[in-house]
Phi, psi and omega in degrees: 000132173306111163311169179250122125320119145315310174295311180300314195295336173293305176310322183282295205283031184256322190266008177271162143306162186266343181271001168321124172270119208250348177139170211259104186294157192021065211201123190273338193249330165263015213268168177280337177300318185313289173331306171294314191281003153256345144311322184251027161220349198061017187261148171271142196236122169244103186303104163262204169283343216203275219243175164204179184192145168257118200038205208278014178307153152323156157273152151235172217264156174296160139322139195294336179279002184260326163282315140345296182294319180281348188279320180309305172309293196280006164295343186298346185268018177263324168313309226222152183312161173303317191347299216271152182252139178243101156292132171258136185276176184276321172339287185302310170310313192291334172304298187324308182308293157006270166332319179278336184284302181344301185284319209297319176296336168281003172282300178327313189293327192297338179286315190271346145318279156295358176258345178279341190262113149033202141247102162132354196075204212030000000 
């Protein structure tokens, strides 16, 4: 199974137009991760929240910057009925990423932060 990369994946929504629709929020089969790993690999792919899997293969688990990302996407679906499906352009995923690199670096800090502290806190 194709690991997922952050730089490829990036690199990949670079080389799109920008008004491209790259996929869908709250959709395991349409998701833009789906999406990327069946353009580079011709395999069909399905994203969850915590793992992913290509056909009938074991699942694996996402990466910690992938899950990030998709929990940022599909927050998007708190705006809008379940109902509804919302597409994203590759423009717009790559902001979504921005944001996920954002967080990840305040996770890291909030980590090293806690790991710097005490037995007990302060």
């Amino acid at each position: 199974m194709k690991p997922l990369a952050l730089d490829e994946f990036k690199a990949w929504l670079k080389t799109l137009p920008l008004t491209y629709e790259v996929g869908w929020a709250c959709s395991s089969e349409q998701c833009p991760l789906a999406h990327y790993l069946h353009e580079t690999t011709g395999d069909w792919y399905e994203v969850h929240v915590l793992n992913y899997q290509c056909y009938d293969r074991p699942r694996e688990p996402l990466p910690l910057w992938a899950k990030v990302f998709v929990d940022i996407l599909d927050s998007y679906r708190n705006t809008f009925s379940n109902s509804v499906r919302i597409p994203f352009t590759s423009s717009e995923v790559l902001d979504i990423l921005n944001r996920t690199e954002a967080r990840m670096e305040n996770l890291e800090q909030k980590a090293m932060r806690e790991a710097s502290m005490p037995p007990g806190g302060f």
